[in-house]
Steps between C-alpha positions, in 0.01 A plus 500: 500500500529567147671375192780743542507569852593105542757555228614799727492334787764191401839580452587226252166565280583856484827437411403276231211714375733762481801321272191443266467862498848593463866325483662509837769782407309711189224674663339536168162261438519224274351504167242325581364784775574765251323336192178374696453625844647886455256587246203352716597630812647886398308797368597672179362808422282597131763660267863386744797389342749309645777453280640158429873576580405545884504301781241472686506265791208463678341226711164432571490581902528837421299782282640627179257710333557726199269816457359590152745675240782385752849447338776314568731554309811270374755301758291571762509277806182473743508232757184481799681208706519728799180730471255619211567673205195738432580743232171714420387655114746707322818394663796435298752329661824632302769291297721303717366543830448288810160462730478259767196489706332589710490805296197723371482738216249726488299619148714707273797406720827406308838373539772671275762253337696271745298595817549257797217490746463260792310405801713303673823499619757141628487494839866498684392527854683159571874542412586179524306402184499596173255774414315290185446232807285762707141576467410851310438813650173540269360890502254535212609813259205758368572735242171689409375596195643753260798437697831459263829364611796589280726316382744253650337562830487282773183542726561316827249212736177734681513751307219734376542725219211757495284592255632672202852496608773555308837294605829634267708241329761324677303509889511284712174516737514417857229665704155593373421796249192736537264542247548756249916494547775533261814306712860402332799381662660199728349504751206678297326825653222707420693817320131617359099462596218642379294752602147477405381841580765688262535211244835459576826284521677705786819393608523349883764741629250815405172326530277692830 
């Protein structure tokens, strides 16, 4: 058994390991994992810029990579504590907005300004407990690349966004998208698609 599977494996030493990590009730890592460990353990892209005024709270279980000529931009907030965080090149994650893994962001992919995407959702199955006491109902969100959210957008756990999508401002996202869409609206739907052998946006309600 290894070095971290024994950790694993023991209740108390996990515990422990884990308060080293992070204080009981802030799941943000200490300074210590963000100064020294982070930078060793995450990959940052040639040319991506993560501006100073975000948060980004990621611990070292899980993957946060940043593609080349990624940006995200100012208060920001990233956190990996339930899944990874892979956002590929070209990204831009927009002013303001939320991602909490496991979430993946295809190249050219972006985020417009205050853009919530999650995968995971607090589990309520048992009533008689208080939902932050249950364990997470984890479904990894895709969007693909060239896809763009608009925004102040909320794009919901297990979702997939298609390539080249187009999602209008103010959606909120609860079933997956199709490549090549244009969808707006709470819950969103497709409204337009492509059509590759005309070149095409056609609307849905006309579209053969």
């Amino acid at each position: 058994m290894g070095f971290v599977a024994t950790i694993k494996s023991n209740p108390r030493t996990k515990n422990f390991a884990l308060r080293l990590i992070a204080p009981k009730r802030n799941p943000r890592p200490r300074l210590w994992v963000r100064w020294f460990v982070n930078p060793l353990k995450h990959k940052k892209g040639k040319g991506a810029t993560i501006r100073r005024n975000s948060r980004i709270d990621v611990f070292p279980w899980n993957k946060f990579e940043v593609g080349e000529l990624t940006t995200i931009e100012s208060f920001c907030t990233v956190n990996n504590g339930s899944g990874d965080v892979i956002l590929g090149d070209r990204v831009r994650v927009g002013i303001g907005s939320v991602v909490i893994g496991p979430v993946r962001m295809g190249n050219g992919s972006g985020l417009g300004q205050h853009v919530f995407v999650s995968g995971f959702n607090h589990g309520y199955t048992d009533a008689s407990k208080n939902s932050s006491q249950q364990a997470l109902d984890i479904r990894p969100t895709i969007i693909e690349e060239e896809a763009h959210i608009g925004a102040n957008s909320v794009v919901l756990a297990g979702v997939t966004i298609g390539k080249r999508c187009q999602i209008g401002a103010g959606s909120v996202v609860t079933k997956d998208i199709p490549p090549f869409s244009v969808a707006v609206g709470n819950p969103a739907r497709v409204i337009k698609q492509f059509n590759h052998d005309t070149q095409q946006w056609v609307s849905v309600s006309t579209k053969k």
